[in-house]
PDB file of N, CA, C and O in Angstrom:
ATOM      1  N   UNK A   1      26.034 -31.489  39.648  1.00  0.00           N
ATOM      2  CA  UNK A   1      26.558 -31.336  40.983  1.00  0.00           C
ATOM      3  C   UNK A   1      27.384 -30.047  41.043  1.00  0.00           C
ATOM      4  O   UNK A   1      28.201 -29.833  40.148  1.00  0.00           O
ATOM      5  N   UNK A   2      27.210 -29.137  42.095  1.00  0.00           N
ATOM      6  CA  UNK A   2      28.301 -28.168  42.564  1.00  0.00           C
ATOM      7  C   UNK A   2      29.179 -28.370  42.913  1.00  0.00           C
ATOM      8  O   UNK A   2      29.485 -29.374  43.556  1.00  0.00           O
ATOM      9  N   UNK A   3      30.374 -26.834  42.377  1.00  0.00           N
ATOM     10  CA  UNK A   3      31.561 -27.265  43.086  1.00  0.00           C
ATOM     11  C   UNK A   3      31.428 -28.024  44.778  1.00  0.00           C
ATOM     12  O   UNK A   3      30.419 -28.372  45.390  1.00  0.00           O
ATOM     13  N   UNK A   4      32.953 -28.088  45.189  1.00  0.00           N
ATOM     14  CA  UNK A   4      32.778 -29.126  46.351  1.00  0.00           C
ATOM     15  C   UNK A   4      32.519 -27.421  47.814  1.00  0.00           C
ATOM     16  O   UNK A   4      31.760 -27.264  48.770  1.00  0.00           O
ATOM     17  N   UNK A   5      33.670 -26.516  47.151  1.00  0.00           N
ATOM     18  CA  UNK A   5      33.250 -25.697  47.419  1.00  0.00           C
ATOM     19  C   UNK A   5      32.687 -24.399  48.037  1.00  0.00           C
ATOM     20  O   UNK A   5      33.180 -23.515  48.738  1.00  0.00           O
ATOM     21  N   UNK A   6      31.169 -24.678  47.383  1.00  0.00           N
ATOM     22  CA  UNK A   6      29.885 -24.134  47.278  1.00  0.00           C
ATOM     23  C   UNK A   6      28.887 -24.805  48.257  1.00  0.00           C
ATOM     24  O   UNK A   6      27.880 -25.416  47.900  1.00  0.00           O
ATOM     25  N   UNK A   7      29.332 -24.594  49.671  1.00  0.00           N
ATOM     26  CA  UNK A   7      28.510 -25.693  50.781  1.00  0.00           C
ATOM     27  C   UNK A   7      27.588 -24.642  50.962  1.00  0.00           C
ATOM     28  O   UNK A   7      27.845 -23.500  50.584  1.00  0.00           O
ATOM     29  N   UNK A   8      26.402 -24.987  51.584  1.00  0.00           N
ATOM     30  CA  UNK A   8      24.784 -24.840  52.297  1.00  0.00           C
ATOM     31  C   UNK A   8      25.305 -23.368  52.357  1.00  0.00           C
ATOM     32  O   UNK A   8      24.983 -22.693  51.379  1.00  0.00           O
ATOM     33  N   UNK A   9      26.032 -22.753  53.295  1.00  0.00           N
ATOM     34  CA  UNK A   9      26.089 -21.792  53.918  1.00  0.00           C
ATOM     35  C   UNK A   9      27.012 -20.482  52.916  1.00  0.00           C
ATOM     36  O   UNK A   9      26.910 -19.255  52.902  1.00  0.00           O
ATOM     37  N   UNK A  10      27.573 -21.091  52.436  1.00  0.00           N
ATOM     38  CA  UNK A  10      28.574 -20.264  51.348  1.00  0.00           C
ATOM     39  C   UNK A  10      27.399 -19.563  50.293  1.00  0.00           C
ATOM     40  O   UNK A  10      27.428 -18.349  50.093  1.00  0.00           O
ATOM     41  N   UNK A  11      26.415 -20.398  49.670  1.00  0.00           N
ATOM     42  CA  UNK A  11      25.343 -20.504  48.664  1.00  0.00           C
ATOM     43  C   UNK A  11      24.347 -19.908  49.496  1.00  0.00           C
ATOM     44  O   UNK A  11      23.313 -19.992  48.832  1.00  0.00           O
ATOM     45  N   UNK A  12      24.095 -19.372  50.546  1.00  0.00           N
ATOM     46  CA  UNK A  12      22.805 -18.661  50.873  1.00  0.00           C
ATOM     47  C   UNK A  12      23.325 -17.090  51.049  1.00  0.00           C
ATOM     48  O   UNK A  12      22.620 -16.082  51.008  1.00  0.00           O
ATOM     49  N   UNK A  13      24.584 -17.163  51.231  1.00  0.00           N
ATOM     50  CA  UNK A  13      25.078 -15.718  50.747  1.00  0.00           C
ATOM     51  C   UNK A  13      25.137 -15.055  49.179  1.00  0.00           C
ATOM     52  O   UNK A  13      24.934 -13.916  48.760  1.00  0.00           O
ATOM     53  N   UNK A  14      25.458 -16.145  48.621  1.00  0.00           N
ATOM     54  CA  UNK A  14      25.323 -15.745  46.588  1.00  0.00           C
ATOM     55  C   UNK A  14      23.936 -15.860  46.504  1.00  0.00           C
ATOM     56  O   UNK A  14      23.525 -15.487  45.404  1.00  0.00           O
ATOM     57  N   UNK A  15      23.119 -16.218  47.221  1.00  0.00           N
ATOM     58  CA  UNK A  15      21.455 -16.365  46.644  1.00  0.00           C
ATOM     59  C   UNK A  15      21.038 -14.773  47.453  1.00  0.00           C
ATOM     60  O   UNK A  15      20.083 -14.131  47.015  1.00  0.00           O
ATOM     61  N   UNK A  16      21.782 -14.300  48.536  1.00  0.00           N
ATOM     62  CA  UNK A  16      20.897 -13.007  48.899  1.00  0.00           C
ATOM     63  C   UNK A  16      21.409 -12.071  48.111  1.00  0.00           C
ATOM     64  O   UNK A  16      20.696 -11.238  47.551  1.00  0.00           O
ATOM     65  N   UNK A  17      23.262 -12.135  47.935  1.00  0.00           N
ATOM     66  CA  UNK A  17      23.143 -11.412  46.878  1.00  0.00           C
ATOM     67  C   UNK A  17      22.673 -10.994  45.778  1.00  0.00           C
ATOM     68  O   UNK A  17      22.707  -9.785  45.550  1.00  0.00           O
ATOM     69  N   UNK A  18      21.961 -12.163  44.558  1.00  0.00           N
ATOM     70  CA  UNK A  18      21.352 -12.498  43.464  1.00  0.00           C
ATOM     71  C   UNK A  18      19.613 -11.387  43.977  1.00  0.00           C
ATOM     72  O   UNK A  18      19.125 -10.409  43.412  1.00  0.00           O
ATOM     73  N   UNK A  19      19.172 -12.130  45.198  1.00  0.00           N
ATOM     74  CA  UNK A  19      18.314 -11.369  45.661  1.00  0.00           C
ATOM     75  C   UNK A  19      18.642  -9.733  45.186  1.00  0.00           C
ATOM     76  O   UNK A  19      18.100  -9.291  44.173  1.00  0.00           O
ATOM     77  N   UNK A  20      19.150  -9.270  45.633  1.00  0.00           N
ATOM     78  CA  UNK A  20      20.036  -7.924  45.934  1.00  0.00           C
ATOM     79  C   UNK A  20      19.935  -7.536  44.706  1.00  0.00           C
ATOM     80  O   UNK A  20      19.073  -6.711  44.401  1.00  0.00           O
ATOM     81  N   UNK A  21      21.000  -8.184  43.561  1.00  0.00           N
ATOM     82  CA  UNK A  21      20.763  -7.717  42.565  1.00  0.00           C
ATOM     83  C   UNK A  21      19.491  -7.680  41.305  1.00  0.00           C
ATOM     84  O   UNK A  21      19.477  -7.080  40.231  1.00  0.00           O
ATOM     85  N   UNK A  22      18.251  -8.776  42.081  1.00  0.00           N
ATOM     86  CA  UNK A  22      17.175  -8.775  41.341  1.00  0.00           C
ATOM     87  C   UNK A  22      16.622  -7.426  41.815  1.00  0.00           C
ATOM     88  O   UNK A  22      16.077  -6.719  40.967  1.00  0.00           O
ATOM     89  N   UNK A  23      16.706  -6.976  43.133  1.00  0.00           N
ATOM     90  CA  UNK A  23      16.125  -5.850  43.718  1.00  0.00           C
ATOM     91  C   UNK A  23      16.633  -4.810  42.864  1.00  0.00           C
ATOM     92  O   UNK A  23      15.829  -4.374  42.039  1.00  0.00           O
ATOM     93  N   UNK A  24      17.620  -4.387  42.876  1.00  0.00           N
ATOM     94  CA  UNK A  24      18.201  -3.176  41.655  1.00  0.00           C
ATOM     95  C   UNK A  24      18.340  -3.372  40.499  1.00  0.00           C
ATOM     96  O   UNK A  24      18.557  -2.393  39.785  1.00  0.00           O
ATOM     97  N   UNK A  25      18.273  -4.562  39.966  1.00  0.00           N
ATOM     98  CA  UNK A  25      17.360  -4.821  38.129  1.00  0.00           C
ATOM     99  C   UNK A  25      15.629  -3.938  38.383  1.00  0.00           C
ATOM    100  O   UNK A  25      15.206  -3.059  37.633  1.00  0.00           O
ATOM    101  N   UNK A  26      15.053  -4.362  39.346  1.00  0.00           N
ATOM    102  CA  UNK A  26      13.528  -3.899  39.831  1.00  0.00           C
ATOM    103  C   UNK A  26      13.646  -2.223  39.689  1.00  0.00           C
ATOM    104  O   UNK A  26      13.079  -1.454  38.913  1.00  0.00           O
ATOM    105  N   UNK A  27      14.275  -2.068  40.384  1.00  0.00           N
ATOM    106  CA  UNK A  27      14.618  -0.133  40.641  1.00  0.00           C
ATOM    107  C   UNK A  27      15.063   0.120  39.208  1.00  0.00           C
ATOM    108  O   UNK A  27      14.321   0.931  38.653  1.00  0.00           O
ATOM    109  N   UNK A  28      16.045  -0.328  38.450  1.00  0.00           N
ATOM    110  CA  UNK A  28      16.186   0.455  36.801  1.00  0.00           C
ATOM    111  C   UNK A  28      14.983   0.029  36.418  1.00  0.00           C
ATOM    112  O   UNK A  28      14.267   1.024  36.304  1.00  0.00           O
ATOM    113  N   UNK A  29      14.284  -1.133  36.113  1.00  0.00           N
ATOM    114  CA  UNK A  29      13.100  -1.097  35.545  1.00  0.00           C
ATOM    115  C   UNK A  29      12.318  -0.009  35.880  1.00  0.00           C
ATOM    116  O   UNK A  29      11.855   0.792  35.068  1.00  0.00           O
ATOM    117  N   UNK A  30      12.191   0.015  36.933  1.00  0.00           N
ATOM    118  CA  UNK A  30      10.871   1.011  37.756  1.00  0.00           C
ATOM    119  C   UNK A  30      11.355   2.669  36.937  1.00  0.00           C
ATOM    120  O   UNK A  30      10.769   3.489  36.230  1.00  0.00           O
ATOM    121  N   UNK A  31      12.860   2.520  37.576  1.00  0.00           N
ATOM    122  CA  UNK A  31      13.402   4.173  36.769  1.00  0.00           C
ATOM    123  C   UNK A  31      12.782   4.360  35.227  1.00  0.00           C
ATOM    124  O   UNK A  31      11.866   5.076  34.823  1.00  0.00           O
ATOM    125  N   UNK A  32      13.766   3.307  34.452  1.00  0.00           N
ATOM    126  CA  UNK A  32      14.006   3.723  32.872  1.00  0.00           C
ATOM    127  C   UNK A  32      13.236   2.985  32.001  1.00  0.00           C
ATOM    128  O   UNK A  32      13.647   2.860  30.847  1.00  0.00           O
ATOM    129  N   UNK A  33      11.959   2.354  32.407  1.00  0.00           N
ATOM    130  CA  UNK A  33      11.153   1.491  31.255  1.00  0.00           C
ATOM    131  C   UNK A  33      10.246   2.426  31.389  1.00  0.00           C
ATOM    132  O   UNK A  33      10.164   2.948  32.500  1.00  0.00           O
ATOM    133  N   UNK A  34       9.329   2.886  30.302  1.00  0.00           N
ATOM    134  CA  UNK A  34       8.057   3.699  30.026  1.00  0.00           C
ATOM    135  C   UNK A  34       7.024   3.272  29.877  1.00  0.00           C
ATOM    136  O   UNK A  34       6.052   3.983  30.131  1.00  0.00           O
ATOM    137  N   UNK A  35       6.835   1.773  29.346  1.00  0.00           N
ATOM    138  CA  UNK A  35       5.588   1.664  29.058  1.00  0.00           C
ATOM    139  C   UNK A  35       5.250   0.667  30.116  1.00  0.00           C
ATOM    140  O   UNK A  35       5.935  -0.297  30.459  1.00  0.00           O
ATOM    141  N   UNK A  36       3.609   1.198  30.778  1.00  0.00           N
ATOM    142  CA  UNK A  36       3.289   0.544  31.800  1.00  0.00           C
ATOM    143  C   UNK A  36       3.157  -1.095  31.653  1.00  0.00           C
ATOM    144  O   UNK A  36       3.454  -1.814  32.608  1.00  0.00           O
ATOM    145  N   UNK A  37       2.654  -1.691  30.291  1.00  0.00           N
ATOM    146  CA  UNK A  37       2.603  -2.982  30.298  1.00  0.00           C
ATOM    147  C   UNK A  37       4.192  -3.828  30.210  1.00  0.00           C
ATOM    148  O   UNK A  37       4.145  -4.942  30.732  1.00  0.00           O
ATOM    149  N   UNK A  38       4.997  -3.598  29.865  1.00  0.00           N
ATOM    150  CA  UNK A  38       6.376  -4.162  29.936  1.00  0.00           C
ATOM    151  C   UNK A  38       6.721  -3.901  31.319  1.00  0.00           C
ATOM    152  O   UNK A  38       6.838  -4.900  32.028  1.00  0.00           O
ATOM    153  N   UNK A  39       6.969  -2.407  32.017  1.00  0.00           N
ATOM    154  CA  UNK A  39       7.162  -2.423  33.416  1.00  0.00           C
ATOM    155  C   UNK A  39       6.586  -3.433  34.527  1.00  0.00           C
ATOM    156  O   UNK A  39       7.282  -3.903  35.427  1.00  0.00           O
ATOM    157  N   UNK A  40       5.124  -3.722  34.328  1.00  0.00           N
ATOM    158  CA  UNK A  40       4.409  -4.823  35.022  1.00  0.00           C
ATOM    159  C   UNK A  40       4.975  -6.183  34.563  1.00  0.00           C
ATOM    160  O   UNK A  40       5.408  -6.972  35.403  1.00  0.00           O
ATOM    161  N   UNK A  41       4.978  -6.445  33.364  1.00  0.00           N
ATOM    162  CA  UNK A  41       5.397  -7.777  33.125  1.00  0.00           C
ATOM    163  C   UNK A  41       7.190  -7.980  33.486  1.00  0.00           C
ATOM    164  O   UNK A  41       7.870  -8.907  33.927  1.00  0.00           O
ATOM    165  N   UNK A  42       7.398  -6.925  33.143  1.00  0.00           N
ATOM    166  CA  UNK A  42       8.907  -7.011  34.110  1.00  0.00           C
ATOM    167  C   UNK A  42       9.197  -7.219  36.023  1.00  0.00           C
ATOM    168  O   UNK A  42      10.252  -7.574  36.549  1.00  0.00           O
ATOM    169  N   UNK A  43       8.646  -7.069  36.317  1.00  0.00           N
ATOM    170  CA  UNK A  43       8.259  -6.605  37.501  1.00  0.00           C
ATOM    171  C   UNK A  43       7.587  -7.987  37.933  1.00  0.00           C
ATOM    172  O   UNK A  43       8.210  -8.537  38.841  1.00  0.00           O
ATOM    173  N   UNK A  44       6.682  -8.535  37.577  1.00  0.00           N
ATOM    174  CA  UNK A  44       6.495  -9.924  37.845  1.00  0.00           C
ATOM    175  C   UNK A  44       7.566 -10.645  37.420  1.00  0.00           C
ATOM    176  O   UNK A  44       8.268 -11.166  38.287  1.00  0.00           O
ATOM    177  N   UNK A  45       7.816 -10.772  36.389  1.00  0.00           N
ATOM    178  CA  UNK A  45       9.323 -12.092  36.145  1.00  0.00           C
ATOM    179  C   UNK A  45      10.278 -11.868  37.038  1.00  0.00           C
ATOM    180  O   UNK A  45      10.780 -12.834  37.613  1.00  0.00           O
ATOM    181  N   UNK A  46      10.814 -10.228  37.390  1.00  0.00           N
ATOM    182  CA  UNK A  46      11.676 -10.454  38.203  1.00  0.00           C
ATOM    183  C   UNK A  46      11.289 -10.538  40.246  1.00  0.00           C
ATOM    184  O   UNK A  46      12.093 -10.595  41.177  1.00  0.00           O
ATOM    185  N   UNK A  47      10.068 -10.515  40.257  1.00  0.00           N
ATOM    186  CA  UNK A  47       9.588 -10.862  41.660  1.00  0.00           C
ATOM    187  C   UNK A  47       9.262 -12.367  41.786  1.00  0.00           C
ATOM    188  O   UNK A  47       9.041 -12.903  42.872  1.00  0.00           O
ATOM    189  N   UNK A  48       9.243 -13.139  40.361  1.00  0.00           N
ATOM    190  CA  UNK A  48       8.768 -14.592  40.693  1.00  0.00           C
ATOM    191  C   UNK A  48      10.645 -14.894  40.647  1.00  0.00           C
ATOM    192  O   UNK A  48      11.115 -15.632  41.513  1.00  0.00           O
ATOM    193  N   UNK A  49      11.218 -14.508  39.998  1.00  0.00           N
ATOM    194  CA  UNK A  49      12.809 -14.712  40.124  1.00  0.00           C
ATOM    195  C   UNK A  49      13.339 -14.700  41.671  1.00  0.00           C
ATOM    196  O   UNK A  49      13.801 -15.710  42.204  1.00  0.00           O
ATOM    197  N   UNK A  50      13.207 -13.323  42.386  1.00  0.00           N
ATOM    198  CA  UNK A  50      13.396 -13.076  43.840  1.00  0.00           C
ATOM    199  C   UNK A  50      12.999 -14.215  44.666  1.00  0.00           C
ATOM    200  O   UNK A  50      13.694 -14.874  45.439  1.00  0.00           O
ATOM    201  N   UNK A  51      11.610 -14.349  44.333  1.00  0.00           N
ATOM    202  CA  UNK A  51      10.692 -15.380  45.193  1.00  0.00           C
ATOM    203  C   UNK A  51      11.057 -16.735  45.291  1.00  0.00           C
ATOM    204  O   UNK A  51      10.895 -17.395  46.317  1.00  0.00           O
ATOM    205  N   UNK A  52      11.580 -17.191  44.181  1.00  0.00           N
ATOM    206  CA  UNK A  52      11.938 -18.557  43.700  1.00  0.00           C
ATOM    207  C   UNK A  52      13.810 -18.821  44.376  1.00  0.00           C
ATOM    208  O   UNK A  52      14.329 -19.924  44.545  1.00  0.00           O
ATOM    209  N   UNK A  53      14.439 -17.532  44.628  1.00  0.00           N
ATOM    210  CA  UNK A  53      15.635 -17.495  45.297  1.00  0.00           C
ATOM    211  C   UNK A  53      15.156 -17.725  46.469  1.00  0.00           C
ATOM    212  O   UNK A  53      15.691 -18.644  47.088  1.00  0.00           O
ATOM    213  N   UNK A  54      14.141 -17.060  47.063  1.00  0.00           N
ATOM    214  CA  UNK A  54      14.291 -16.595  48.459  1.00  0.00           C
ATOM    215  C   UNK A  54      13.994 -18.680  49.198  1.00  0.00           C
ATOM    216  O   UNK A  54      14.498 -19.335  50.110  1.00  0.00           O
ATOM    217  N   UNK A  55      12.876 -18.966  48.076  1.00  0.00           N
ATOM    218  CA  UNK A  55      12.224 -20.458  48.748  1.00  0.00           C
ATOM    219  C   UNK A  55      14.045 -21.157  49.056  1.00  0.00           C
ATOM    220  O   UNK A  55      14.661 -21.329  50.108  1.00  0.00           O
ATOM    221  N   UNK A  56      14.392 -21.382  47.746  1.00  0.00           N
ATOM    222  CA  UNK A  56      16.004 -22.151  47.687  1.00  0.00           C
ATOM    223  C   UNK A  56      17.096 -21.841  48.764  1.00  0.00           C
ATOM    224  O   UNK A  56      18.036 -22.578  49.061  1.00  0.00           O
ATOM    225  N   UNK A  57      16.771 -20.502  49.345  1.00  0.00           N
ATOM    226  CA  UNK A  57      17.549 -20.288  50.505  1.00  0.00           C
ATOM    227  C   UNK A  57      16.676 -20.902  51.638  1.00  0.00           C
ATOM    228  O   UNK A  57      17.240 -21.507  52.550  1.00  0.00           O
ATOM    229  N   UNK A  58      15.744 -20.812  51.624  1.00  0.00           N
ATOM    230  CA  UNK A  58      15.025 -21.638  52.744  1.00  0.00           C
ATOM    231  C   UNK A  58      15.234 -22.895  52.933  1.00  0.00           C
ATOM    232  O   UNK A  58      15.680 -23.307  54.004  1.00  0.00           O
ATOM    233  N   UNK A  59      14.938 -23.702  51.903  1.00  0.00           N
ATOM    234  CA  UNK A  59      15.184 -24.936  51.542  1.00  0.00           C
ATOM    235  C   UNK A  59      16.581 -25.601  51.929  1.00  0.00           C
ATOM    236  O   UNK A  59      16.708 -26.824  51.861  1.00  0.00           O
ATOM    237  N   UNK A  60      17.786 -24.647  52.399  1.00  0.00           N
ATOM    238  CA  UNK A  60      19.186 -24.645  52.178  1.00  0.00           C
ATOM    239  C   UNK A  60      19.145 -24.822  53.800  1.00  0.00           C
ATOM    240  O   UNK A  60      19.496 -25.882  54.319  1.00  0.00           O
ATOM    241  N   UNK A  61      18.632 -23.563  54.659  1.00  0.00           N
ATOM    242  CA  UNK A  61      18.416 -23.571  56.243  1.00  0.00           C
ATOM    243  C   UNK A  61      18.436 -25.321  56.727  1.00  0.00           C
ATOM    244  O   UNK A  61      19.076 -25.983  57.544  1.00  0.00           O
ATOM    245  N   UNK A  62      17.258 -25.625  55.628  1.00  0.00           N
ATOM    246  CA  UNK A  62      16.627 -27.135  56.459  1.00  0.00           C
ATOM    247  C   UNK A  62      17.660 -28.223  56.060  1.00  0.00           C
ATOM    248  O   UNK A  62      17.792 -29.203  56.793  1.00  0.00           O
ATOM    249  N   UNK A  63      18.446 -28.085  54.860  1.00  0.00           N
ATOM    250  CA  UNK A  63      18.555 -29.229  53.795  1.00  0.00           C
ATOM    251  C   UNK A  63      19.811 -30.271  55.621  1.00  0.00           C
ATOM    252  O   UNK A  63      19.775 -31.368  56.179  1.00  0.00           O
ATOM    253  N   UNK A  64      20.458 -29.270  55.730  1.00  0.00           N
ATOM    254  CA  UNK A  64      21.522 -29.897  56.762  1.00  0.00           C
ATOM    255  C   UNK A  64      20.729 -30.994  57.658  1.00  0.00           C
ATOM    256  O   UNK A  64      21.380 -31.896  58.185  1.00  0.00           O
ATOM    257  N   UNK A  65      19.279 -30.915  57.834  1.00  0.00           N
ATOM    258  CA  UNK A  65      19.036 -31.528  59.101  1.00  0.00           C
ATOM    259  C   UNK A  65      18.499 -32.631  58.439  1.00  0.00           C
ATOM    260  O   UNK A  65      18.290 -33.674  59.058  1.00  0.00           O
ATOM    261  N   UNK A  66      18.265 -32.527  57.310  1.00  0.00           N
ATOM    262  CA  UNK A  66      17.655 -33.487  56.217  1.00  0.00           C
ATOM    263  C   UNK A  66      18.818 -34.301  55.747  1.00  0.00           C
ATOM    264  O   UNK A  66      18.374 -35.376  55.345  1.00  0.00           O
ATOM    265  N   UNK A  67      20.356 -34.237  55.603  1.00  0.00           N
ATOM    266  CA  UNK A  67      21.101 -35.110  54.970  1.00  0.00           C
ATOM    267  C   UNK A  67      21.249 -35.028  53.349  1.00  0.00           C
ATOM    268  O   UNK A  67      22.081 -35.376  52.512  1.00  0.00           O
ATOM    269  N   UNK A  68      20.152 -34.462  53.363  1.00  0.00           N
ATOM    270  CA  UNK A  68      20.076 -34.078  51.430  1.00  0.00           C
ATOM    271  C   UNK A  68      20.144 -32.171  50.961  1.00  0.00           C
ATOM    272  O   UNK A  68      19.345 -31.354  51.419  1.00  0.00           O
ATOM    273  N   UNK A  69      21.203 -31.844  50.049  1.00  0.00           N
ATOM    274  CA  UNK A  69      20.734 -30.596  50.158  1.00  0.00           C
ATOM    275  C   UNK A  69      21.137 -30.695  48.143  1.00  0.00           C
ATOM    276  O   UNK A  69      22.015 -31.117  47.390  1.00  0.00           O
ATOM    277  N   UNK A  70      20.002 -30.092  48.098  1.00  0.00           N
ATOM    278  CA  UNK A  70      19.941 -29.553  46.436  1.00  0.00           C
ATOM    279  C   UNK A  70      19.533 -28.033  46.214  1.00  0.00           C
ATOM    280  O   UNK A  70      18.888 -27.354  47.013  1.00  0.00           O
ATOM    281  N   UNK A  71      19.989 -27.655  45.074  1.00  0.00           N
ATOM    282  CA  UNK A  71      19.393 -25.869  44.741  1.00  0.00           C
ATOM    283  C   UNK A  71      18.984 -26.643  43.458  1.00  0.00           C
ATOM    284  O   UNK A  71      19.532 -27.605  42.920  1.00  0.00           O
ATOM    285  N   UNK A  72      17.773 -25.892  43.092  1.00  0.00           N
ATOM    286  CA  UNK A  72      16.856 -26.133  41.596  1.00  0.00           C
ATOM    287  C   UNK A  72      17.613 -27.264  41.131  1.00  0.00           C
ATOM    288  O   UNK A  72      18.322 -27.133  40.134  1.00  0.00           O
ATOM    289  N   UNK A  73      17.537 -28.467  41.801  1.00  0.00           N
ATOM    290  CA  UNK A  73      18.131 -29.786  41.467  1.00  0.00           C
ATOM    291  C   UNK A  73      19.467 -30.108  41.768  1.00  0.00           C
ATOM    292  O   UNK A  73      19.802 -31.196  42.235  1.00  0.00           O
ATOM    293  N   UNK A  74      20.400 -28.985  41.456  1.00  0.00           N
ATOM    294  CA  UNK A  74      21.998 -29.823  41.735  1.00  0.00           C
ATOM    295  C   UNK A  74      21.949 -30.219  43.299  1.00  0.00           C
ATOM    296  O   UNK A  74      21.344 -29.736  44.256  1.00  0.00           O
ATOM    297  N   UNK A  75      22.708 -31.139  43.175  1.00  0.00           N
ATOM    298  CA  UNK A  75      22.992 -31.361  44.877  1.00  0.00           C
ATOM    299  C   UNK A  75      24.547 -30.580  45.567  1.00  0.00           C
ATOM    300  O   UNK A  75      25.672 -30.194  45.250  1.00  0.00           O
ATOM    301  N   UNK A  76      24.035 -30.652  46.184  1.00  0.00           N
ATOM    302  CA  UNK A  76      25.248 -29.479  47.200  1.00  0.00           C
ATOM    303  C   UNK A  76      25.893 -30.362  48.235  1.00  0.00           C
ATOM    304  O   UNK A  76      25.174 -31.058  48.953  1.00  0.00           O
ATOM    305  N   UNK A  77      27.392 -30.381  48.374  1.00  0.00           N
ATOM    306  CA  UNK A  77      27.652 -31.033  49.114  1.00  0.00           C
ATOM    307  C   UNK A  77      27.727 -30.715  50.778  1.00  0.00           C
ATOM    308  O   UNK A  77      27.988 -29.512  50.755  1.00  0.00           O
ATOM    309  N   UNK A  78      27.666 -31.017  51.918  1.00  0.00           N
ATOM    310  CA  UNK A  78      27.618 -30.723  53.023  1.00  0.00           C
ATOM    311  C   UNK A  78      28.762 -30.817  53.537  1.00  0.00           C
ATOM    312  O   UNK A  78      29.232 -31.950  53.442  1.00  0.00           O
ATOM    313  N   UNK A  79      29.668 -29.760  54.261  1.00  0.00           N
ATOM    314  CA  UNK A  79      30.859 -30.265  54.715  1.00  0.00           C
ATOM    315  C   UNK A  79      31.019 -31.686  55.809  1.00  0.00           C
ATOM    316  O   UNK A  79      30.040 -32.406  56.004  1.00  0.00           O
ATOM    317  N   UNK A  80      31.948 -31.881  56.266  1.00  0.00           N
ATOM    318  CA  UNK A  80      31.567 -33.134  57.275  1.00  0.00           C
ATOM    319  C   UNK A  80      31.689 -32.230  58.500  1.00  0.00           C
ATOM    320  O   UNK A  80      31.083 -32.788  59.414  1.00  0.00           O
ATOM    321  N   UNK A  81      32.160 -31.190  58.867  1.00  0.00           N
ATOM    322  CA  UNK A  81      32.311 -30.798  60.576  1.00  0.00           C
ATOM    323  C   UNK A  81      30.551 -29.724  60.342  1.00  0.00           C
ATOM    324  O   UNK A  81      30.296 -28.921  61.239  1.00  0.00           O
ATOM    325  N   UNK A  82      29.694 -29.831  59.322  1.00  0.00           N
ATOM    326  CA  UNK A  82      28.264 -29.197  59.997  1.00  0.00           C
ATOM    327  C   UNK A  82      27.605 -30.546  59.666  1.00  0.00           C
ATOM    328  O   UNK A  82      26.472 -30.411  60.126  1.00  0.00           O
ATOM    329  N   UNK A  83      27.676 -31.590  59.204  1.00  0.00           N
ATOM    330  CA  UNK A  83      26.838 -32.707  59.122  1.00  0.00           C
ATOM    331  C   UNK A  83      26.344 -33.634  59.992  1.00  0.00           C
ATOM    332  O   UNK A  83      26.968 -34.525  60.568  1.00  0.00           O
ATOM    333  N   UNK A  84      25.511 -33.443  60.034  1.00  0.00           N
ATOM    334  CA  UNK A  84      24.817 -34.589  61.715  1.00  0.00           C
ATOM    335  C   UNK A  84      25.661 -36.194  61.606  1.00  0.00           C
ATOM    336  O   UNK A  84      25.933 -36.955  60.677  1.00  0.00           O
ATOM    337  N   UNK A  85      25.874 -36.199  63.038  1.00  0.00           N
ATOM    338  CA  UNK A  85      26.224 -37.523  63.201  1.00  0.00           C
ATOM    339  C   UNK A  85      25.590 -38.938  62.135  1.00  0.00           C
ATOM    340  O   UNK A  85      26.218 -39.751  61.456  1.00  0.00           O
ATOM    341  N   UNK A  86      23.978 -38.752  62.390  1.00  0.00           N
ATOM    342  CA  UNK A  86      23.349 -39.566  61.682  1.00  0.00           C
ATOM    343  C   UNK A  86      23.170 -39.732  60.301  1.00  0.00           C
ATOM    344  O   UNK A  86      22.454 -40.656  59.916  1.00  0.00           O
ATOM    345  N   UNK A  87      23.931 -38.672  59.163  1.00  0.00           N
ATOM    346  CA  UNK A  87      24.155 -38.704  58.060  1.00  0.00           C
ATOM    347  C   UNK A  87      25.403 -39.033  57.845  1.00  0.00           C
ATOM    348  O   UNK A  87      25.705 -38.983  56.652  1.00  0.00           O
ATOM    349  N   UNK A  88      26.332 -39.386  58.634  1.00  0.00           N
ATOM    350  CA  UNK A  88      27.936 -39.903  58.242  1.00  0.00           C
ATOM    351  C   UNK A  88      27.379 -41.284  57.924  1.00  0.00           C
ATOM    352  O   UNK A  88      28.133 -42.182  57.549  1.00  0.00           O
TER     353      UNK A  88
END
């Protein structure tokens, strides 16, 4: 479980950041790696990394209307003044 916190909306800002910084891990790779087969295989791990953030922020949009919100399993707690009536 996450801190208390680390609600829906707090956590889709540290996930674009993370984004952000997978993007400029991408750019030094691209700069300072030489050999084309490590650059590619770099370059995929860190675009399935991006990709796999970007779903979890999606997942985060909906989780409120759902009553349930988890990132790669932990559960996240929802404050009570954004939580639907019907999940109190």
């Amino acid at each position: 479980m996450l801190p208390e916190w680390l609600d829906p909306a707090s956590l889709q800002w540290v996930i674009l950041g993370s984004i952000g910084f997978v993007v400029y891990v991408m750019f030094l790779v691209a700069r300072f790696v030489q050999k084309a087969i490590t650059k590619f295989l770099l370059f995929v791990v860190l675009a399935g990394v991006g990709l796999s953030l970007w779903i979890q922020r999606e997942d985060l949009q909906d989780c409120v209307d759902t009553c349930e919100c988890a990132i790669y399993g932990a559960t996240v707690d929802i404050p009570d003044d954004v939580l639907p009536v019907e999940c109190r």
